[in-house]
Steps between C-alpha positions, in 0.01 A plus 500: 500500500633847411414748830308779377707840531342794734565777287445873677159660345549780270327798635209658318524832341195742479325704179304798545232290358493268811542767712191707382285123608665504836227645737504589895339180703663293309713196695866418374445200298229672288776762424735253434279302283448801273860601491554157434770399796564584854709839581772609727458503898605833558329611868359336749345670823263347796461124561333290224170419610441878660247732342832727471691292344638686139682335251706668142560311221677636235508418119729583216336694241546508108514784330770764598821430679421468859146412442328350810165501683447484880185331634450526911245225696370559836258207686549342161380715266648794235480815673749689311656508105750714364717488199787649289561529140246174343456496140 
């Protein structure tokens, strides 16, 4: 038997097509399922579980150099979007 290789999972990268879909309320796996692949862990604050707890995930964007969105979840759902330079 040949052992199957674990190779790391290329990162998703954003258009301002997907963005424009991405709406507040929204929970992290509908995001990523519309981007098309899970993001970076950038932030984490409070203790999972906690109303509080607020989580960034950030995506390389396409378009101009530097391209990226930011997406921020709180209790599990988007509460905050922002992004630079999508095409």
């Amino acid at each position: 038997m040949v052992a199957e290789r674990h190779l790391p999972r290329k990162q998703a990268t954003i258009t301002k097509e997907e963005f424009d879909k991405i709406e507040n309320g929204q929970t992290y796996e509908e995001v990523s399922k519309i981007i098309g692949g899970p993001g970076e862990l950038v932030a984490e604050v409070g203790t999972k579980g906690e109303k509080s707890h607020t989580v960034g995930y950030m995506y390389k964007g396409e378009g101009s150099p530097g391209a990226n969105a930011n997406f921020a979840f709180q209790d599990g759902k988007l509460v905050t979007k922002a992004q630079f330079g999508l095409k």
